[in-house]
Structure formats: C-alpha cells, structure tokens
N, C-alpha and C positions, 0 to 999 in steps of 0.2 A: 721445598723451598729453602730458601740461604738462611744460616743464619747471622742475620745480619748484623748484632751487636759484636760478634767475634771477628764479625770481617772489618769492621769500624773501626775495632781494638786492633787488630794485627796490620791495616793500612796504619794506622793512625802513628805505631813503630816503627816500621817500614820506611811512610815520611821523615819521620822524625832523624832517623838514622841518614837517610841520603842528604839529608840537611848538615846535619854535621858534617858528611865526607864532601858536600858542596862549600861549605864555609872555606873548610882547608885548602883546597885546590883551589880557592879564589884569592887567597890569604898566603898562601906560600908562592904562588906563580908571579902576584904582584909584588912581593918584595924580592924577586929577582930583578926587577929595575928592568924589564924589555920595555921599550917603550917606540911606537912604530914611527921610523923616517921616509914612508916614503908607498907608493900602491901602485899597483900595473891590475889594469881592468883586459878583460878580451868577450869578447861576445861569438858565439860558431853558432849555423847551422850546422845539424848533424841529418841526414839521411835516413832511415828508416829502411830494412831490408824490404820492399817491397812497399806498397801503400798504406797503411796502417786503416784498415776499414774506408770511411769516407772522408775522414776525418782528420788525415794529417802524410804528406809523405816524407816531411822533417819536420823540426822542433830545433829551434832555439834555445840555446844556454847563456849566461856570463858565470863570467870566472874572474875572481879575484889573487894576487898573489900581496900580500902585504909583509915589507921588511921592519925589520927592529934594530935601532943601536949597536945590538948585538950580531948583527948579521944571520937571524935566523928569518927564514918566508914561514908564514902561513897562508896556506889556500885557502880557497871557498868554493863552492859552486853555488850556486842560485843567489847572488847577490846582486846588489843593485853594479851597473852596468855603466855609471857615469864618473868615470875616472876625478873627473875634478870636485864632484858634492861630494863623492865617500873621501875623497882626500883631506878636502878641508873639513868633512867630519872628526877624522880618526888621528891625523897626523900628530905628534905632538904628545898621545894619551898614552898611557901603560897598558899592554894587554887585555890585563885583567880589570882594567874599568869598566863598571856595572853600564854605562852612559854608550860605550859605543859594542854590547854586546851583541846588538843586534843588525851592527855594523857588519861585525863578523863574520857570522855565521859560525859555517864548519870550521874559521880558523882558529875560532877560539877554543876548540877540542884539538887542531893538528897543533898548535902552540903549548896548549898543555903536555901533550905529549913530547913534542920536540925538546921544550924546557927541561923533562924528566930524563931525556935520554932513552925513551922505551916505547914499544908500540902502543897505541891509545890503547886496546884491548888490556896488553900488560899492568898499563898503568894504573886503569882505572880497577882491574884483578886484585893488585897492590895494596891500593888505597881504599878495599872495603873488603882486606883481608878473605877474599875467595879463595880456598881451597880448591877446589872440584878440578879434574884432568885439564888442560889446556887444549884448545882446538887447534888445529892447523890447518882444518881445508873446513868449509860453510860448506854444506847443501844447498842447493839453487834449483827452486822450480824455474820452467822455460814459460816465460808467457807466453801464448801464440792466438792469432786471429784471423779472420778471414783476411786475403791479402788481396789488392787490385795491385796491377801493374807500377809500378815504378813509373818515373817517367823517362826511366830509359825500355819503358816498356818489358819490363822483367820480374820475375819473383812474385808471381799468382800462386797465391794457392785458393780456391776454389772448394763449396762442397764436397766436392766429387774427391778432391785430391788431399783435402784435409788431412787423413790418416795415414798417407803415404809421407805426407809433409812431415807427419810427427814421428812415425817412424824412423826415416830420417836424422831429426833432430836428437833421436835417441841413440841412432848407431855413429853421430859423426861428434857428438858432444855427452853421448853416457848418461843425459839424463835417467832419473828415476821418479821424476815429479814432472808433471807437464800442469797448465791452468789454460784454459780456454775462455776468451771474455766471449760474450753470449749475448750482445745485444745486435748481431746485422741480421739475423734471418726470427723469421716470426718463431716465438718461443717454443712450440711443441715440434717443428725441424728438427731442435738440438735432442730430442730425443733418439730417432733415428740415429743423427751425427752420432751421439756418444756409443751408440751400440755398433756402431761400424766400425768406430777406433778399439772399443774394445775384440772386433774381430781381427784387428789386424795386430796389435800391437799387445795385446794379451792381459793379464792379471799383476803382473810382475810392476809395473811403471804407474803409480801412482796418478789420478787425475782429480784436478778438482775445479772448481766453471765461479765464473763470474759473471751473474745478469747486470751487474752496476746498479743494482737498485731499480731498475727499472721495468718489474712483471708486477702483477698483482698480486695480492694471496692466493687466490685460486688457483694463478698461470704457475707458481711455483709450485705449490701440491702438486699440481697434474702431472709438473714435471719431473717432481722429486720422485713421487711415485712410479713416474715413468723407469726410473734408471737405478731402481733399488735392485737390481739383480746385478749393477753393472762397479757396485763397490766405488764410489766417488769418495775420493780423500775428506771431500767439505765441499758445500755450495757458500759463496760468499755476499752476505746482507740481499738477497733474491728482492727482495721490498724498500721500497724507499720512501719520502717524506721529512715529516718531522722524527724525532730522535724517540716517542709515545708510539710513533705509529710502527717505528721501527722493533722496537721493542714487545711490542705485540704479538707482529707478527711473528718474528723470532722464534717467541716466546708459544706460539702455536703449533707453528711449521715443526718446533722440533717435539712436539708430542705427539705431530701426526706421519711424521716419517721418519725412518730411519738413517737417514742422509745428515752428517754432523754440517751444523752451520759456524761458518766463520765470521766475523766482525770487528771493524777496524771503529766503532761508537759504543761497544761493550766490552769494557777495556780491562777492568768493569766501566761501569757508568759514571759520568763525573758531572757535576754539577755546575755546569754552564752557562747557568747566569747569575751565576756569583762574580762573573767578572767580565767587562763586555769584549770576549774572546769568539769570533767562529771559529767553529772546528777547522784545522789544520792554520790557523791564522796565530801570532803570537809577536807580541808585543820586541821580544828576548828575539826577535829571527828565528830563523829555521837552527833547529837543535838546539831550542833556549831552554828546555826543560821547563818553559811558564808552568806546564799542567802539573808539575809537582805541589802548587800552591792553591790547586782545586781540590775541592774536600768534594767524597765519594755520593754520586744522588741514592740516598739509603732510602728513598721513596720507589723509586725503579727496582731497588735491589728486592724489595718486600713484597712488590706484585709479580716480579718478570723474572723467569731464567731464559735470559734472550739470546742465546750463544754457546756453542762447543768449545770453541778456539778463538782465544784471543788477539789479532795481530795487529797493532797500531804501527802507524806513519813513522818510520826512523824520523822523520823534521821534528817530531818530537822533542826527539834531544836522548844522549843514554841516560840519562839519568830518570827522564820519566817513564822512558821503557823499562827501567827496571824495578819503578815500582809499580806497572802497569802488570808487569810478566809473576813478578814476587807478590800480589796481591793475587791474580788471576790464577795463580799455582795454588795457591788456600784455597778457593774457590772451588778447586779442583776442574780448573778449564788448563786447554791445552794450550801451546804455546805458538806462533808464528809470527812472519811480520811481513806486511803489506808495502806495496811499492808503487811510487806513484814513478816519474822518468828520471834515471839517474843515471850518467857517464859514470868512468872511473874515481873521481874523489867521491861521488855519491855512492859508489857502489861500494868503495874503500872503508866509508864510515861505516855501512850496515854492516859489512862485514866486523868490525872490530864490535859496534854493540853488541852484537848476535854472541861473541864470542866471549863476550862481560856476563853479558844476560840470560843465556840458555844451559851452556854445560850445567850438570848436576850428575851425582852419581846415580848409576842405577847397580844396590845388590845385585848379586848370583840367587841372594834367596831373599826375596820380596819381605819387606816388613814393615808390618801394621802400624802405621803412623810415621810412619819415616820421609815421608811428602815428595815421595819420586814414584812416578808408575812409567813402565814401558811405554812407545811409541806416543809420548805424549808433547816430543817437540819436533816439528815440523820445517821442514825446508822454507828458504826465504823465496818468497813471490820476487818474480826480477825481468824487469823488459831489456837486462843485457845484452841477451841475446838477439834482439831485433834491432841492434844500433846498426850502422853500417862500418863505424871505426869508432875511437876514443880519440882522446886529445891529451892523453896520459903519455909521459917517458915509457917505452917498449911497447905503446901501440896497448891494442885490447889485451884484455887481463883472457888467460885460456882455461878454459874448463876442463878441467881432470876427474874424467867420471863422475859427472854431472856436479861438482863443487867445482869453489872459489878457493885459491890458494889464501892465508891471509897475507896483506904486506907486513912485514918486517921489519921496516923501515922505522925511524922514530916517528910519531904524531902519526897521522892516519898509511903515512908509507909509499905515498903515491907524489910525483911531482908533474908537473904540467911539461908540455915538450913546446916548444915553440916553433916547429915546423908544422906538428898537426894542428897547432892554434891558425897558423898562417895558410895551412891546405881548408880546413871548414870554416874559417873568417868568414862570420856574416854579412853579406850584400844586397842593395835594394834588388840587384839583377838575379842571383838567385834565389829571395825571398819571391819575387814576380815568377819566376819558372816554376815553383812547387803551387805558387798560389793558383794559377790558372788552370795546371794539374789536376788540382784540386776541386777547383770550381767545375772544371770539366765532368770530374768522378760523381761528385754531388747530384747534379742534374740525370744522371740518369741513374743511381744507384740501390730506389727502390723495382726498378723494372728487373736489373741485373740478379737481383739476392729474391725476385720472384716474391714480394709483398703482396698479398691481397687488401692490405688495409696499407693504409698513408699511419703514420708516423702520430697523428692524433688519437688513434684508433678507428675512425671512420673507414668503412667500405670504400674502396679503388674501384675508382670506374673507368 
C-alpha cells in the first residue's frame, strides 16, 4: 500500500508551488491592461466518420473568438454559444479577471500565451523553470468503434471488418497506439475481437479498450483474463458507479490480472465533497484548474491502489494536470490523458499540456531514485481521428507517424477559419437529418450487434 503521509507531503509542495506560478500568470497578464472590446460566437455541426455506435453521427460545438484593446483574439471551444449574454458578460473586463474566467475558457490560456509572445507549452515550460528536452510531435492513440453507416450510407465498420479497419488506420496514419471503446456488443465478444486484431495487426501497435464503466466485476475478470496472452496496453475504469465502488474494483481487478488499469477519477483521488463540484464540472470553466484547490481523499489512498495510469480530462486546466501527473509520478503510476470530443483548439491545448506535463528525462543508465522509469508515459487518447474536418486555419491537423505536430504559433497556435465555421454552421435542417439517422440506427441496433440480453440485462425474447 501507499504511503500516504509522503504522498500528502510532496502533493501538499506540488500545490503549493503551482500556486505561486498561478499568482504570477494572473498578476503579470493583468497588468498588461488587455482588456476585451468585443466577441464573435459560432456554433458547427461536425460529422462523424461514419456513425459513431448508436449514438451520435455528429456532434455540436461553439466557438468563441474574443478581441482586446490591444488587438489580440483569444479562442475557446466549448463555451457558451449566445453571443450577446457572454458579450455583456466579458466586455469591458481585463483578461485576467478572476470573475469572467469561466467566461473564457481555453482563451484564457491562448491569451496568456499570445500576451508572452510564445507557445502555451513554452510558456508555461518558462514559468516553472522545466528543464527536460522539449517535445515537438505528441503521440496520439486513434480511438475506434464499432461504425454503422453514415448517412450518406458510408464508413461501416463491422465485427467482421474491425481489424482490417485498424489495420488500415495504422498504414494510412502510422499509428502505434489504437483504443477500442467496448460497449456495443455483449462484453465476452470483445474477447474473440481483440484476438483477431491481434492476428492481423500483430504485437508491434499498442492496444488498449474502454468498457466506459459499464461491465461488472466479474464481466471484467472474465475478460481481462480472457486477453492476457494478447498484451493490452490498459483496460480503462471496466466498473462504474460511485467513485468507493470504483475504487474497489480497481483496487481488485488489478490483483487478479495482469492487464494495467487506467483511470481518469484516480488521479490520485481527490476529495470531492469538500466543494460542491461533479467530476469534470467546474466552476473556473473548462481548463479552470478548480481541482488544484481540492486536497487529496487520504481515506481512498490508505485502503485502495485503484489504478496503473493516471489520465485526467485536459478540461481540467494544465495546471491541475500537472499536479495530477507530478503527484501521480510519486505514486509511481504511469502517466496518460483521456479525451472526451475535441476539434482542433481542443486538440491544440492537449497538445501543449501534454508537452508542459509529461517530458522527463530518461538515463542511459537507470538510477535508483531518480523518479523516471522507461515506458511510463503513454500516448494521448483522441477521437481526432474520427472527425470528418476541423474548423481550424489549414483544415485538420495531419498525423506524422501516428503523432500531432505541436502549433508553434503564440497561445495555443491554432486560429479558427471562417470558411469551415461557415461549411459545418449549425442548422435546424441538418440537426433533423443526423437526428432521424439516428433514431433510425437506434431502433434496430440491438438486433444488428446480435444482443441476446436488452440493455437492462434482461434475456431477449
């Protein structure tokens, strides 16, 4: 087991230190006098390469651009979408005002950086004195899942064809990390699946599955065990629930198999009702770093080692990613980061945290206590690969041997384009097109994926 008063002590520095480099960057950015004149909202359906399971054959975005005095934009993705309430929120205020941070969002890290002159990644390297090599291209696993037709009737992939799919995805984009989500066919299927894709695609290309929380313990055992011959990179949180029951299991599964478990709620663990926060919700918006101001649950830490690999929600914010990753490195858990749907400035900001948070040196000759071990940071989880365009300046970002270039650019490095805002522009008439799509797949989707039980567990009659 942990021990946990050292892990207390060396969080408890950790915070303390990202606080101080949070003071500055809120303290020097606002007395640079930016202070915002003005906002452009856009909202896009974006497409889906194929049907995404039952459950989605687009997805919805807003994007924000907000200008300053200065003539500097910062972007956002995932904000609020009503041009005239964030207007009369924000107009008027300094960047770095605590009051509309969560107005923000990602602008307020592309502002920080634009301000600097320097890529966020650089910036934030700078300002908490990181040594370690500098990245220039991110590792990117490919998310993939079962596909149903488009509704231009296109881009199935199927059981059957799953492996050739991946295959595929490996010779036209060089991945070396794939993820599989594992919730459309009945859980002991995916056993078979993984040993077919291991025949086609071999030992070389890393794989790791996502049940979304949704097997039991048992259905996980059966299956871990199932696929211990087949070398899975990590099975990610298999159990779901409460964050006790989560922890549990975890905490079981991995004494009974060999299969490392990943975890985006053991981060380590944090104590979450010390503030009335749900997980991935936060007061600060998306990238507000709230959870830097949650103290570690030392109750979980002293019964449970619930987790291999770390990988928390970039929404986060880098700041708490990096006490999440630098706390979790003590630990001696491995590192990664989970992705929920992100375009290019979403895909733009993991990339630059990733590149704040993860490099570390690794010796030629390994040495005892020096807090780096081989193969212990992991490619980012990313459903990039399944967009059908971006809304980004040059179109989608392209994969070079299964990484992300990083932008370059000041602040996150990415500008919006206003052609592709105006080609996936959201409409009642293509929201109705995808929905009926939809509703269509729905209706017959447990016949198709061949369930012998309904969705409750109950026997199909």
């Amino acid at each position: 087991m942990y021990d946990v008063d050292a892990i207390e002590a060396y969080d408890h520095q950790v915070v303390a230190d990202i606080k101080e480099k949070q003071a500055y960057i809120n303290e020097s950015g606002r007395a640079t006098g930016h202070v915002i004149t003005s906002v452009r909202c856009h909202r896009v359906l974006m497409p889906w390469t194929g049907t995404k399971r039952w459950d989605g054959s687009a997805e919805g975005f807003s994007f924000a651009e907000f200008e300053t005095n200065h003539g500097l934009v910062g972007i956002a993705e995932g904000v609020s979408s009503d041009e005239s309430e964030l207007s009369d929120r924000v107009i008027g205020k300094n960047v770095f005002d605590h009051s509309i941070r969560g107005d923000l969002g990602m602008a307020y890290w592309d502002f920080a950086g634009k301000i600097a002159g320097q890529p966020l990644y650089r910036y934030l390297r700078d300002i908490f004195e990181v040594d370690t090599p500098e990245a220039t291209h991110v590792p990117m696993a490919a998310y993939t899942w079962y596909r149903f037709p488009d509704i231009n009737d296109e881009h199935e992939v199927t059981f059957e064809t799953y492996p050739a799919h991946l295959k595929q995805l490996i010779h036209d984009h060089g991945f070396h990390h794939l993820k599989l989500s594992m919730c459309d066919f009945e859980p002991m299927r995916y056993v078979e699946l993984i040993h077919n894709i291991r025949d086609v695609i071999g030992f070389d290309v890393n794989i790791r599955v996502d049940p979304h929380a949704s097997w039991s313990e048992s259905e996980a055992l059966r299956f871990m065990k199932g696929v211990e011959d087949c070398h899975l990179e990590w099975i990610e949180e298999p159990v779901g629930g409460y964050f006790e029951n989560i922890y549990r299991a975890g905490h079981r599964l991995r004494q009974m198999s060999t299969v490392p478990i990943s975890s985006h709620v053991w981060l380590p663990p944090l104590r979450r009702d010390k503030q009335p926060l749900r997980y991935g919700k936060y007061p600060s918006g998306r990238y507000g770093d709230e959870t830097v101001d949650q103290p570690l649950d030392l109750h979980a830490l002293r019964r449970f080692v619930a987790a291999d690999i770390s990988a928390p929600d970039a929404y986060a914010g880098p700041l708490a990613l990096k006490r999440y990753y630098d706390t979790a490195r003590f630990m001696g858990m491995d590192i990664g980061m989970h992705s929920a749907y992100e375009l290019g400035p979403g895909t733009a900001i993991r990339l630059h945290t990733a590149a704040f948070t993860f490099p570390y040196n690794i010796s030629y000759h390994i040495v005892w206590g020096n807090g780096t071990a081989p193969s212990a940071l992991h490619a980012l989880d990313a459903h990039y690969n399944q967009w059908e365009g971006d809304v980004i300046r040059g179109g989608k970002m392209a994969y070079e041997k299964g990484c992300l270039a990083l932008p370059e650019g000041p602040g996150i490095g990415v500008e919006l384009d206003s052609d592709l805002l105006e080609h996936y522009k959201w409409t009642d008439e293509k929201q109705a097109t995808h929905t009926a799509h939809i509703e269509a797949i729905r209706a017959r989707h447990l016949d198709t994926l061949g369930w012998r039980r309904d969705r409750m567990g109950w026997t199909r009659i």
